[in-house]
MINUTI-652098 format. One record per residue (C-alpha): residue number from 1; chain; residue in one letter; x, y, z. Coordinates in steps of 0.05 Angstrom, whole numbers, plus 5000, padded with zeros to 4 digits. Last residue first. Example, Ala and Ser with C-alpha at 12.3 -4.5 7.8 and 13.67 -1.06 7.14 Angstrom:
- k, c, r, u, v, w
- 2, A, S, 5273, 4979, 5143 $
- 1, A, A, 5246, 4910, 5156 $
END
This chain:
- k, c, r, u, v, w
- 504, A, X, 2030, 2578, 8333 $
- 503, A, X, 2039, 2588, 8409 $
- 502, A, X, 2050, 2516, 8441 $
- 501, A, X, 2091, 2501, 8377 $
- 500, A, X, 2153, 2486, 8424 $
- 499, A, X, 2193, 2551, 8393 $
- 498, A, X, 2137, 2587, 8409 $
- 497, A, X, 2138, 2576, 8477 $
- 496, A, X, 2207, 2587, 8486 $
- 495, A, X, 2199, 2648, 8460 $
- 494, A, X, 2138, 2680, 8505 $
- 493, A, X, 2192, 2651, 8561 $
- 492, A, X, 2244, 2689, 8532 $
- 491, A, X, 2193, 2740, 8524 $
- 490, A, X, 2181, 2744, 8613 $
- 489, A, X, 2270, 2756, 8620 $
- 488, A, X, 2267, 2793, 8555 $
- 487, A, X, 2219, 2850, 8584 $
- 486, A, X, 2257, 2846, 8658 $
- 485, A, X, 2318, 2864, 8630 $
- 484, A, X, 2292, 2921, 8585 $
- 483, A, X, 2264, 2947, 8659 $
- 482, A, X, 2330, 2943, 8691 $
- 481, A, X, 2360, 2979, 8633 $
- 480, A, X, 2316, 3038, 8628 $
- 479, A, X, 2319, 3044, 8710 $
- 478, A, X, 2265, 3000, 8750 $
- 477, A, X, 2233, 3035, 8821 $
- 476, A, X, 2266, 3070, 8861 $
- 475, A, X, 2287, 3072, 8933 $
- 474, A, X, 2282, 3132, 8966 $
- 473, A, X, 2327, 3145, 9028 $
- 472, A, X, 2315, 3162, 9097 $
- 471, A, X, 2367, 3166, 9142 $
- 470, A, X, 2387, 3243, 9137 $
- 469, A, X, 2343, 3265, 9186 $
- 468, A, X, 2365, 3213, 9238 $
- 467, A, X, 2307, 3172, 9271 $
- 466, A, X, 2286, 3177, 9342 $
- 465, A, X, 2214, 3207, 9318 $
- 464, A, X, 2202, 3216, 9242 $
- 463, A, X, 2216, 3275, 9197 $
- 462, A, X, 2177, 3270, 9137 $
- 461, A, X, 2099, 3257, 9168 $
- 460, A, X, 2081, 3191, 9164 $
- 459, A, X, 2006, 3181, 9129 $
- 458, A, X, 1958, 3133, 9163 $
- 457, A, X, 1957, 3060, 9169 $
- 456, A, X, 2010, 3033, 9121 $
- 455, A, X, 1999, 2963, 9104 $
- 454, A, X, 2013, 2964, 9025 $
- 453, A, X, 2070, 3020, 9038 $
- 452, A, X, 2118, 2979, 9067 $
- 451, A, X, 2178, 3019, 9086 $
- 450, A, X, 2238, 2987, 9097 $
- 449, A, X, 2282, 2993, 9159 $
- 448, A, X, 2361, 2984, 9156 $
- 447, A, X, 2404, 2984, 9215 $
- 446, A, X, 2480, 2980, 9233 $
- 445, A, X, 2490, 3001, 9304 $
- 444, A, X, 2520, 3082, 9332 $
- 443, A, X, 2452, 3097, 9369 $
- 442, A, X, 2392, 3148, 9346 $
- 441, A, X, 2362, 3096, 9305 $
- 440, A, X, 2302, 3086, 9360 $
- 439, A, X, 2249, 3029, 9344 $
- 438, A, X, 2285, 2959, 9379 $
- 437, A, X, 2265, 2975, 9453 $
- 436, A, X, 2208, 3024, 9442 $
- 435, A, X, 2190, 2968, 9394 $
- 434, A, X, 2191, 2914, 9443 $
- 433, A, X, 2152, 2962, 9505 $
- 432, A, X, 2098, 2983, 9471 $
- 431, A, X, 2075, 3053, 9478 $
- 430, A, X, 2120, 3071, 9412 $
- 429, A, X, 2059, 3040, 9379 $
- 428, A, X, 2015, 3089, 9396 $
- 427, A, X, 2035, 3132, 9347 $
- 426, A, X, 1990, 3181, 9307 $
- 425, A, X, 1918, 3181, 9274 $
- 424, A, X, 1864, 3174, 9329 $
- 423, A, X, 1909, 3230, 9372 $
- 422, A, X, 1918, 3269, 9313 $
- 421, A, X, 1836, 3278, 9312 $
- 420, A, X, 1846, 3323, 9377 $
- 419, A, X, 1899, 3354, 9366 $
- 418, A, X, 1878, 3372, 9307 $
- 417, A, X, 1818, 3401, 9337 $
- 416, A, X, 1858, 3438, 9378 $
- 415, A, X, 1880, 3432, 9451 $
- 414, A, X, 1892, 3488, 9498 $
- 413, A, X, 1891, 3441, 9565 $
- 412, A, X, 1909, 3372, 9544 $
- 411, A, X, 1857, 3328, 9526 $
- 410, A, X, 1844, 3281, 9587 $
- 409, A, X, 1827, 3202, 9578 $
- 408, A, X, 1776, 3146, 9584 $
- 407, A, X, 1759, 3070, 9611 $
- 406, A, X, 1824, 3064, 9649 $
- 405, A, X, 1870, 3016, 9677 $
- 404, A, X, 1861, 2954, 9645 $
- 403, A, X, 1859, 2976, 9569 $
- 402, A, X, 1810, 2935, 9527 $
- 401, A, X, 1827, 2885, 9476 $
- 400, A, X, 1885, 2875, 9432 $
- 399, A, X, 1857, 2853, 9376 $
- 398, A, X, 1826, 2927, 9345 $
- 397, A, X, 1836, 2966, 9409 $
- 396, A, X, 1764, 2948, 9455 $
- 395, A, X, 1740, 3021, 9473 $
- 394, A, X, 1773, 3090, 9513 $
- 393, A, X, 1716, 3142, 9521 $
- 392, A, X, 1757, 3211, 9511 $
- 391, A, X, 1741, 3250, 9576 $
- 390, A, X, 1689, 3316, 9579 $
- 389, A, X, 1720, 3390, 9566 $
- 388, A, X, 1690, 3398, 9500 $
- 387, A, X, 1714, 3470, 9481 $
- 386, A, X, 1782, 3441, 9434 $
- 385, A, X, 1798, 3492, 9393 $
- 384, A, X, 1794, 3514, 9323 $
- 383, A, X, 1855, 3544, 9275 $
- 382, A, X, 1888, 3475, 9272 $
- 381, A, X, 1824, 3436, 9245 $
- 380, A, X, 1823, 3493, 9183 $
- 379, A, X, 1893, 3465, 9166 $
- 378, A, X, 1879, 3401, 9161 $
- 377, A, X, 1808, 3395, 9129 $
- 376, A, X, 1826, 3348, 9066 $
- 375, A, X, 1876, 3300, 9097 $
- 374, A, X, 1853, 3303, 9172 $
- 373, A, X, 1787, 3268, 9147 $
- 372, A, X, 1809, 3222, 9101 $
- 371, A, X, 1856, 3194, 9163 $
- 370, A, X, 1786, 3185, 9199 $
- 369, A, X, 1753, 3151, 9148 $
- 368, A, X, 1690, 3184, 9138 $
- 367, A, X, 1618, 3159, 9172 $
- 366, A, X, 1553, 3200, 9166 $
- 365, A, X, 1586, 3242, 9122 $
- 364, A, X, 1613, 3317, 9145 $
- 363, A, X, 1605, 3384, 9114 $
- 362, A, X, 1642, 3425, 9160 $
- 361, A, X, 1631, 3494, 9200 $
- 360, A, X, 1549, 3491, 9203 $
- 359, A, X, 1581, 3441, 9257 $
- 358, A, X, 1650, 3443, 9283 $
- 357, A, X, 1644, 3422, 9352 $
- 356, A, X, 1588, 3368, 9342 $
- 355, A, X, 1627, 3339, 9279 $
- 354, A, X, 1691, 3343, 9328 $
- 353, A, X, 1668, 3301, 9375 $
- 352, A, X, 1634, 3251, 9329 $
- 351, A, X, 1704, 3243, 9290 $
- 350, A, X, 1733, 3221, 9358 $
- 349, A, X, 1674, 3178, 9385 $
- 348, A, X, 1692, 3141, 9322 $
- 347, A, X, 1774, 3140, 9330 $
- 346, A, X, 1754, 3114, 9394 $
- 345, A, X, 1761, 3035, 9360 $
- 344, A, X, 1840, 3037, 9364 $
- 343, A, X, 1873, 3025, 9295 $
- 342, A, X, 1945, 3007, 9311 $
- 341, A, X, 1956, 3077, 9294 $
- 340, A, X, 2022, 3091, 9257 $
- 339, A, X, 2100, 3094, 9274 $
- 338, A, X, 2122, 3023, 9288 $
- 337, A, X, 2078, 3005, 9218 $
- 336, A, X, 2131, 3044, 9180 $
- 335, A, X, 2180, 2986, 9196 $
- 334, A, X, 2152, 2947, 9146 $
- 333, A, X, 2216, 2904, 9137 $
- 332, A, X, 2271, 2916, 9199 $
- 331, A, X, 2339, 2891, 9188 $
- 330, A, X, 2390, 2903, 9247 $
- 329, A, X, 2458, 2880, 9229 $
- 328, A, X, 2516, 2868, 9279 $
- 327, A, X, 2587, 2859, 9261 $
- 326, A, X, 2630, 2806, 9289 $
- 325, A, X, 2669, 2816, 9359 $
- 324, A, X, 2645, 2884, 9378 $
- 323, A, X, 2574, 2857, 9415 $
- 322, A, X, 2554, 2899, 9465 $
- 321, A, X, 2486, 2940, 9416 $
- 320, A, X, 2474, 2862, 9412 $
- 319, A, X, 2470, 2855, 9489 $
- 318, A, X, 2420, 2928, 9503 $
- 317, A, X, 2366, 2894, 9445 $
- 316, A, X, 2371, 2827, 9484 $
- 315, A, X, 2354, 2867, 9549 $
- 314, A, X, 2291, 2883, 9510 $
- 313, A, X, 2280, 2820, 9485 $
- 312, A, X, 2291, 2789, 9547 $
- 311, A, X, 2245, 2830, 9590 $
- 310, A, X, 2181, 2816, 9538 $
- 309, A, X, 2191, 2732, 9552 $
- 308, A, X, 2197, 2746, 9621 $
- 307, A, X, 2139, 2718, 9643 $
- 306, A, X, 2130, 2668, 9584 $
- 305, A, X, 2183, 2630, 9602 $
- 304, A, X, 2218, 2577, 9551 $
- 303, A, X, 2222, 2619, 9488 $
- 302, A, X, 2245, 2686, 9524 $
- 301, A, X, 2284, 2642, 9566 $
- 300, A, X, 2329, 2606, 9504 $
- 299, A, X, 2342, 2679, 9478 $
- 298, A, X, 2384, 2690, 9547 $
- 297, A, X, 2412, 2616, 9545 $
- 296, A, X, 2433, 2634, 9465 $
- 295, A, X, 2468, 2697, 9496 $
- 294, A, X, 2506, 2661, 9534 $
- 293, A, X, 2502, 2656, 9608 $
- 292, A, X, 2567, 2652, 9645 $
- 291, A, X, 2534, 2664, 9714 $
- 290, A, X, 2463, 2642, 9716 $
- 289, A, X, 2410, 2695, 9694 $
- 288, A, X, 2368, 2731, 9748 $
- 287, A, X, 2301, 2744, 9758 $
- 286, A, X, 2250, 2789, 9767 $
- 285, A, X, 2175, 2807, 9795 $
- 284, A, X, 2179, 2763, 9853 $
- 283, A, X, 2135, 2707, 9890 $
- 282, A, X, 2067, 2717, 9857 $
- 281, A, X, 2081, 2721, 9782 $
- 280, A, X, 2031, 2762, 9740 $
- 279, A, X, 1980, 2734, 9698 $
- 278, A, X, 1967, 2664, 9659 $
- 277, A, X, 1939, 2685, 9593 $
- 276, A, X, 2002, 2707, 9560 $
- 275, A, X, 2052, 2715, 9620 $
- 274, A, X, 2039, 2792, 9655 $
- 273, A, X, 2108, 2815, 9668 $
- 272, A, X, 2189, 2797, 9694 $
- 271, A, X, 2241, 2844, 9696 $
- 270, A, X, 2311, 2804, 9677 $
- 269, A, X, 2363, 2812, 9730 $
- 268, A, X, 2419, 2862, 9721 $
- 267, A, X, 2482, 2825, 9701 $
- 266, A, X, 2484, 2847, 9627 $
- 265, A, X, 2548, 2826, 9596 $
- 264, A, X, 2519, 2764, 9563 $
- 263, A, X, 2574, 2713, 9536 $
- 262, A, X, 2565, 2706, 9463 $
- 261, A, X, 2591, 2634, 9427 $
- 260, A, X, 2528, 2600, 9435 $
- 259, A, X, 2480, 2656, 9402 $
- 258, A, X, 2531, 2648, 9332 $
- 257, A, X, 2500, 2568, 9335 $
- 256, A, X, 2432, 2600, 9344 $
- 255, A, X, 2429, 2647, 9297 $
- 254, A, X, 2387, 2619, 9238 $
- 253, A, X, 2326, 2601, 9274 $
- 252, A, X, 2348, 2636, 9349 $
- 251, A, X, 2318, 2701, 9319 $
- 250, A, X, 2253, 2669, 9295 $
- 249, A, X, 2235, 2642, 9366 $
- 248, A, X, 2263, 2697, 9405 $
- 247, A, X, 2210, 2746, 9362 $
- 246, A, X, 2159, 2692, 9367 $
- 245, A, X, 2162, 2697, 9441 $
- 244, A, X, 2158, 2774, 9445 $
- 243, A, X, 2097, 2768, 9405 $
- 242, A, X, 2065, 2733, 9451 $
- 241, A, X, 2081, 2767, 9518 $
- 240, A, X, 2067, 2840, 9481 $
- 239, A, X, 2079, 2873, 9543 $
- 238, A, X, 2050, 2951, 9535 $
- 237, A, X, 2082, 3008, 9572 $
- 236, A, X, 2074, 3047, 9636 $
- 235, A, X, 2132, 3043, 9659 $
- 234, A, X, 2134, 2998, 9724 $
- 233, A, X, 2053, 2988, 9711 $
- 232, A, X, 2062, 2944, 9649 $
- 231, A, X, 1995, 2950, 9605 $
- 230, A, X, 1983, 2882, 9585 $
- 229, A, X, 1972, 2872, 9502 $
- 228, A, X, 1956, 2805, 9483 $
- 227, A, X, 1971, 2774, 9417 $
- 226, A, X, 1949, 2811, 9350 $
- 225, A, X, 1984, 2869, 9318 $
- 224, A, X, 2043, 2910, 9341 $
- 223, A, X, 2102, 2862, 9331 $
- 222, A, X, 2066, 2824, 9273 $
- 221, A, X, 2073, 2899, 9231 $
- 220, A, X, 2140, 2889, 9238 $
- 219, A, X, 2142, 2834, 9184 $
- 218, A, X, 2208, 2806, 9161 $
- 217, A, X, 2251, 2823, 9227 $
- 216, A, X, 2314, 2804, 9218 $
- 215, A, X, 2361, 2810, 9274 $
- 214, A, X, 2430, 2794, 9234 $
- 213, A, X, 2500, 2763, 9263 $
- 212, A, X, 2551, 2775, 9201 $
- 211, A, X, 2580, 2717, 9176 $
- 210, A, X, 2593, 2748, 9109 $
- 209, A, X, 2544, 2696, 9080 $
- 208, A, X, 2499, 2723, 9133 $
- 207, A, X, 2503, 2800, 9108 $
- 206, A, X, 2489, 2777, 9038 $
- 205, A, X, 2428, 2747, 9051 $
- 204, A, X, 2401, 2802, 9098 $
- 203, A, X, 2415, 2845, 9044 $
- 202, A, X, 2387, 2799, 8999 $
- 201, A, X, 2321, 2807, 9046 $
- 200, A, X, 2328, 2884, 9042 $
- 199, A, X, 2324, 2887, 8973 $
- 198, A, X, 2272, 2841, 8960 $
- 197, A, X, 2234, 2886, 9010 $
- 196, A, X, 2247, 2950, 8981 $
- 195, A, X, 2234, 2928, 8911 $
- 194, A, X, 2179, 2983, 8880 $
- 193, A, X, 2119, 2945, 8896 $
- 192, A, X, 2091, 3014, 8924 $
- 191, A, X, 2130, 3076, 8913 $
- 190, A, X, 2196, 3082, 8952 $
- 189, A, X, 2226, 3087, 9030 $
- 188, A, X, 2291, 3048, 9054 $
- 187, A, X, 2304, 3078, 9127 $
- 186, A, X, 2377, 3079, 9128 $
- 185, A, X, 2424, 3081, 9194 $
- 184, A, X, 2495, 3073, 9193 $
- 183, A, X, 2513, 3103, 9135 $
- 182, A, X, 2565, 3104, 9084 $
- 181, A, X, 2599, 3172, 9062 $
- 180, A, X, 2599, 3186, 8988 $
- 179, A, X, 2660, 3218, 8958 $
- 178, A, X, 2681, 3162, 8913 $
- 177, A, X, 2622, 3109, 8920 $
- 176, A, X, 2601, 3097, 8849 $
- 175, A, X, 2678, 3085, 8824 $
- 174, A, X, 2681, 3031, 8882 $
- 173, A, X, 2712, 3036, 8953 $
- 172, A, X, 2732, 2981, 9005 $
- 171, A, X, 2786, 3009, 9054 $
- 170, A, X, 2724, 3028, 9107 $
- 169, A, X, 2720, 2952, 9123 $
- 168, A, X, 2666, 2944, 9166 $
- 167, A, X, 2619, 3017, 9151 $
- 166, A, X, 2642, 3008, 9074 $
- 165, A, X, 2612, 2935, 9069 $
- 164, A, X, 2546, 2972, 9103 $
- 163, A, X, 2538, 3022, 9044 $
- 162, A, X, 2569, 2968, 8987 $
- 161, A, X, 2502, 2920, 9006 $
- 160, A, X, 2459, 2991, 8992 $
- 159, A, X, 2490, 3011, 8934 $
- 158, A, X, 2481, 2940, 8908 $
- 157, A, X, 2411, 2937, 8922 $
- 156, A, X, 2404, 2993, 8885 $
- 155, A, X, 2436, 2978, 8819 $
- 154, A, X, 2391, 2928, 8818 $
- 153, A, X, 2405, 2848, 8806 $
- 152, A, X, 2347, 2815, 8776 $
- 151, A, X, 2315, 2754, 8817 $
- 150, A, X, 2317, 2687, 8805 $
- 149, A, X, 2280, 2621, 8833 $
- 148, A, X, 2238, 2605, 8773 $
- 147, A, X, 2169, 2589, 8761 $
- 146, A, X, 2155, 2662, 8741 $
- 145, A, X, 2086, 2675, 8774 $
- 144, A, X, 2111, 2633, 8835 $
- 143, A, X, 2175, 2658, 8841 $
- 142, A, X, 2155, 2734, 8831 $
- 141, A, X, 2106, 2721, 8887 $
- 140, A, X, 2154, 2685, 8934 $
- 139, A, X, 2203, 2751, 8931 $
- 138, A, X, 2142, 2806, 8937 $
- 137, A, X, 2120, 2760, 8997 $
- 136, A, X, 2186, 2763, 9029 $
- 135, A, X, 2205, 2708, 9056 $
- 134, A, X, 2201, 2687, 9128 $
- 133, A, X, 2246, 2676, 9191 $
- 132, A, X, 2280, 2631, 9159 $
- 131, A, X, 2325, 2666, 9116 $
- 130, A, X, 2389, 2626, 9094 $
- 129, A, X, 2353, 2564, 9094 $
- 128, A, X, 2296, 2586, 9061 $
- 127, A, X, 2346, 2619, 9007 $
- 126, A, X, 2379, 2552, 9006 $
- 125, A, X, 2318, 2508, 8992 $
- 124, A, X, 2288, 2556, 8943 $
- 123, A, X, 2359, 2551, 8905 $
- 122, A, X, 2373, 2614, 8878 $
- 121, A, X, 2391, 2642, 8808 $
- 120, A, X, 2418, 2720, 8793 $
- 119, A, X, 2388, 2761, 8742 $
- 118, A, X, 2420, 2811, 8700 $
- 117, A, X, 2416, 2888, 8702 $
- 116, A, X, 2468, 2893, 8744 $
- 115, A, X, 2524, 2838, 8746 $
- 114, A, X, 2578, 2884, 8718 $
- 113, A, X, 2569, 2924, 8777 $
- 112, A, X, 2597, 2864, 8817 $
- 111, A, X, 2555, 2802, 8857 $
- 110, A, X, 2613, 2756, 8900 $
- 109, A, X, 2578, 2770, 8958 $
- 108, A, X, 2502, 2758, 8930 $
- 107, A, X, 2526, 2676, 8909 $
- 106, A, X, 2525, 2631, 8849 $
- 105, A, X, 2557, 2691, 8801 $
- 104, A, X, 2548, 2656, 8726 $
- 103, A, X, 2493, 2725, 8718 $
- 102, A, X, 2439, 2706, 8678 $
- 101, A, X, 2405, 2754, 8624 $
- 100, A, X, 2478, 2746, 8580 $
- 99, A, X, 2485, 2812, 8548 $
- 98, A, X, 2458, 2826, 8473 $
- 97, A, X, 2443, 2892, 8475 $
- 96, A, X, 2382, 2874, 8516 $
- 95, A, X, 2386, 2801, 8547 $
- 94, A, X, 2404, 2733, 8509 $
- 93, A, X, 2400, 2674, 8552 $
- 92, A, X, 2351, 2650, 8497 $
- 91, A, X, 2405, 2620, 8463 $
- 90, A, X, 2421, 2581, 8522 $
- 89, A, X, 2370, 2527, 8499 $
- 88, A, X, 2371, 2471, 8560 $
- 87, A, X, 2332, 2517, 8615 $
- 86, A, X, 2271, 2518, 8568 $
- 85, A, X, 2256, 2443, 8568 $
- 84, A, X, 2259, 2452, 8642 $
- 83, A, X, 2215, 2514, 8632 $
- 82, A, X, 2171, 2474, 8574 $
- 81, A, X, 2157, 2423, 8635 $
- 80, A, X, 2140, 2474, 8686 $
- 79, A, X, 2086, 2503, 8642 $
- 78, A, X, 2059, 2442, 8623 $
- 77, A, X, 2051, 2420, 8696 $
- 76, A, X, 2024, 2501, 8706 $
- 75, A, X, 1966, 2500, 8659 $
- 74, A, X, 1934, 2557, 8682 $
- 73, A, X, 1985, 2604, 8643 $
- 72, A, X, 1967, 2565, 8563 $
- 71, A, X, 1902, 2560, 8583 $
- 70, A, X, 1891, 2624, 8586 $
- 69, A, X, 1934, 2646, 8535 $
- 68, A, X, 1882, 2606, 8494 $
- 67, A, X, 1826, 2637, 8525 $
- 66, A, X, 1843, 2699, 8508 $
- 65, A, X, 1858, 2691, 8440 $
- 64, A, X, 1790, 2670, 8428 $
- 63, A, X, 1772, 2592, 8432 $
- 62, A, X, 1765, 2545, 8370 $
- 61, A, X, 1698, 2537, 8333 $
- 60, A, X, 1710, 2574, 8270 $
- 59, A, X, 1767, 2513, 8253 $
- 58, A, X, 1701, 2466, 8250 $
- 57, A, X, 1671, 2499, 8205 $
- 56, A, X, 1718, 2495, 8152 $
- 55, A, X, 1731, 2419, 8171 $
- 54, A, X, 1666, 2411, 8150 $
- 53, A, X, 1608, 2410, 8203 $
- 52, A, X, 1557, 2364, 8222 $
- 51, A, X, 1485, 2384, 8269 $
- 50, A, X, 1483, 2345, 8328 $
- 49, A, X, 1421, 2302, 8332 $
- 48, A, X, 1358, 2319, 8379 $
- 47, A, X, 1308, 2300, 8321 $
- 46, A, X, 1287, 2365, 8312 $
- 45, A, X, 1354, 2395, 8309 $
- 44, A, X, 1367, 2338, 8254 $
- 43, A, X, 1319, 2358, 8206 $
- 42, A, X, 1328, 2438, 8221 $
- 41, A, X, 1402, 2405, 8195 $
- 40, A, X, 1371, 2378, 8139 $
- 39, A, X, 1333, 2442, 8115 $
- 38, A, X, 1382, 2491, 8122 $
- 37, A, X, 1442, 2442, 8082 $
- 36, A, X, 1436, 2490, 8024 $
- 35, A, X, 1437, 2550, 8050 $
- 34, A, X, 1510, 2543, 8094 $
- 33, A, X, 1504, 2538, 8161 $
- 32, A, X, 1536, 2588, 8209 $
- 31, A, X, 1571, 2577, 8252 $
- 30, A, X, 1567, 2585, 8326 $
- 29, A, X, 1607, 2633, 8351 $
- 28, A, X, 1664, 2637, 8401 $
- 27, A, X, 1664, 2564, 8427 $
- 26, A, X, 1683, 2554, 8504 $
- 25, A, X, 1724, 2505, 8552 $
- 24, A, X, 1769, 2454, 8514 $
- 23, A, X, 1798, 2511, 8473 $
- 22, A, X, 1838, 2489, 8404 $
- 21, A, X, 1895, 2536, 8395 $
- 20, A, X, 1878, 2585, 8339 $
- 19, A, X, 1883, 2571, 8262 $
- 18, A, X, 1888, 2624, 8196 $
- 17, A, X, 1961, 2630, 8215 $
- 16, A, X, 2019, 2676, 8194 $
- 15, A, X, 1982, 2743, 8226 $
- 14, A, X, 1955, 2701, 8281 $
- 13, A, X, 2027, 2696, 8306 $
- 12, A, X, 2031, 2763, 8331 $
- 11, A, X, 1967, 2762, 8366 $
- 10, A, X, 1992, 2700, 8406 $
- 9, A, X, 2057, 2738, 8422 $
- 8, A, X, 2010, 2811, 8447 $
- 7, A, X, 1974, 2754, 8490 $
- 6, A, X, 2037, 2721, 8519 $
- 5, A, X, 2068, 2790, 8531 $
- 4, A, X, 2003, 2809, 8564 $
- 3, A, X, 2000, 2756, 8608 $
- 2, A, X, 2068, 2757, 8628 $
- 1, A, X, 2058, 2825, 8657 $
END
């Protein structure tokens, strides 16, 4: 987007000027010479020299336009220098209808309705600080392109913070809330790049400053995905021994000091698993935790011991639902990816299946995507059953190896094809034994997930397994006002730059 306002700035300008920045890659055109000098500068061709130009000449031979906003955005020391220039003239603070474009608010509790539509300022350092389990990478990409740590204030966001401020302190109502009941559980769902994630990381944000005690997970897709999967023979789910440490490790980050101050009121001992690479224990298969454990000592052995690593974060999910003494927040980003395919490699043998069942019936590639597939021959898949009566061959799951148990498996008796190809598209994910743990909304906790569109894998259908039917809202993308605000935030830089002659 800055691009083209720089570019549509530059062609602007060229109206009042018969000159273009000077390129130091590439000439447009060579000139050319005039008739009388044809003869001397063949002359000089010959002789290897350099043919001479007037000043006339010599002004043909700058860069394009494009080249000149190109070097204009690649070079970012000059860039950074005309922002700290920049930073100095508050006349460009000037938004749409002439409201300030920065808010004087420091912090996202202290944010009002007035505030929307303008952009707040963050320290890099204290937003790590406040969120170190990871940014968002829609947050550190608008930081980067912009060079500056702000981000606009959305009407949405702020519906959302004043949802979970109602659930603590029911008292607190605005004009926009009057008649609307706050919500427990929200699944944040939108068009691509829309904001979801920005939104729920200064939810997050916001939810600390209050001193609220937050399980942010910036990535769920890392809970499924990589690692070492074990298949658990007590229930017959997957241990994720890897991921389950990282999951302890980014919790205790910005928690820890709140972790010292909960008692654990779980006495039943801790199951223990597979450890990553290192097998089963011998001796026993649990364990206890000492008497007046905190909840920081429980975290503490999901880091330190790898064998019960998976146990504690699923008894950690049954302490925090325990905890009445501060409000807790569960923030989940791409927490579609706990409901689709983890991309198992039957999903061929699948599609091969059903090409032998159906043939003369479909017209099907050599090789077809198998979500492709279920989108454009749904409801003719439904109509036709399942006559193959041989096993599913079971290969290598992409990074998480082979199962242990079995090479193959039963299609239910009465099957259809879509039965058949719904088993390469739908959950498997609820089959491992952290997100079964931390998935489910059916409870009485605070929790947000977002949607993350970008690594979807498959399409969810509308009403999704333990989640309420009224949880899902859509997040949109820029109103009128937001999107004016974003326009003079990217041309106040376009100004600035030709207010320092870089743009002439």
């Amino acid at each position: 987007m800055l691009r083209s306002l720089l570019r549509s700035a530059a062609t602007a300008t060229q109206l009042k000027s018969s000159s273009l920045i000077a390129s130091r890659t590439f000439a447009t055109k060579k000139p050319k010479p005039s008739k009388g000098n044809d003869k001397k500068q063949q002359q000089q061709q010959q002789k290897g020299k350099k043919p001479k130009f007037n000043k006339n000449e010599e002004m043909m031979t700058s860069s394009s336009l494009d080249d000149a906003v190109h070097d204009v955005m690649s070079d970012e020391k000059n860039r950074r220098r005309l922002l700290e220039e920049d930073e100095k003239d508050k006349s460009l603070d000037v938004g749409p209808n002439g409201k300030m474009l920065f808010t004087g608010v420091e912090n996202v509790t202290d944010l009002s309705r007035k505030d929307a539509g303008t952009y707040i300022k963050f320290s890099r350092k204290k937003l790590e600080e406040m969120l170190p389990e990871r940014l968002p990478v829609g947050m550190v990409k608008e930081f980067d392109e912009s060079m500056r740590e702000a981000l606009l204030v959305r009407h949405s966001f702020l519906d959302l913070r004043d949802n979970f401020r109602r659930i603590v302190d029911p008292t607190l109502q605005s004009s926009n809330s009057k008649g609307v009941i706050a919500q427990k559980q929200i699944v944040l769902d939108g068009p691509v790049s829309c904001g979801k994630s920005i939104a729920l990381a200064m939810l997050v944000h916001w939810a600390r400053e209050q001193g609220w005690l937050v399980f942010y997970v910036p990535e769920g897709r890392s809970w499924t995905h990589g690692g070492l999967f074990y298949k658990n023979p007590d229930n017959d789910l997957w241990d994720t021994p890897v991921q389950a440490a990282n999951i302890c490790q980014d919790f205790m980050k910005y928690n820890e000091p709140m972790l010292m101050k909960l008692p654990c009121k779980v006495n039943d001992p801790i199951p223990l698993g597979e450890g990553a690479g290192v097998g089963r224990t011998r001796d026993t298969d649990s364990m206890d935790m000492p008497e007046g454990s905190t909840l920081y000592d429980l975290v503490q052995l999901g880091i330190t011991n790898t064998h019960a690593c998976v146990g504690v974060v699923v008894r950690l999910r049954e302490e925090l639902s325990l905890v009445k003494d501060i409000p807790v927040l569960f923030a989940i980003d791409q927490y579609n990816c706990w409901f689709t395919l983890m991309g198992q490699t039957f999903a061929p043998q699948l599609i091969g299946r059903v090409a032998t069942l159906v043939e003369g019936v479909l017209n099907l590639p050599d090789y077809i995507p198998i979500k492709d597939f279920m989108k454009y021959n749904e409801p003719m898949l439904m109509k036709l059953p399942c006559k193959v009566n041989d096993p599913i061959p079971l290969g290598e799951g992409s990074g998480v190896g082979r199962t242990r148990d079995t090479d193959s498996m039963d299609m239910p008796e009465g099957s259809t094809l879509y039965d058949l190809v719904q088993l390469g598209i739908t959950n498997t994910h609820a089959c491992v034994g952290v997100v079964k743990a931390f998935r489910s909304m059916m409870h009485d906790n605070m929790m947000v997930g977002a949607f993350s569109h970008s690594t979807a894998v498959g399409k969810l259908r509308k009403d999704l397994p333990d989640v309420p039917s009224n949880a899902r809202v859509m997040f949109p993308r820029y109103t009128l006002d937001e999107a004016a605000a974003v326009s003079h935030n990217y041309l106040r830089y376009v100004s600035s730059l030709l207010s320092q002659g870089v743009i002439i």
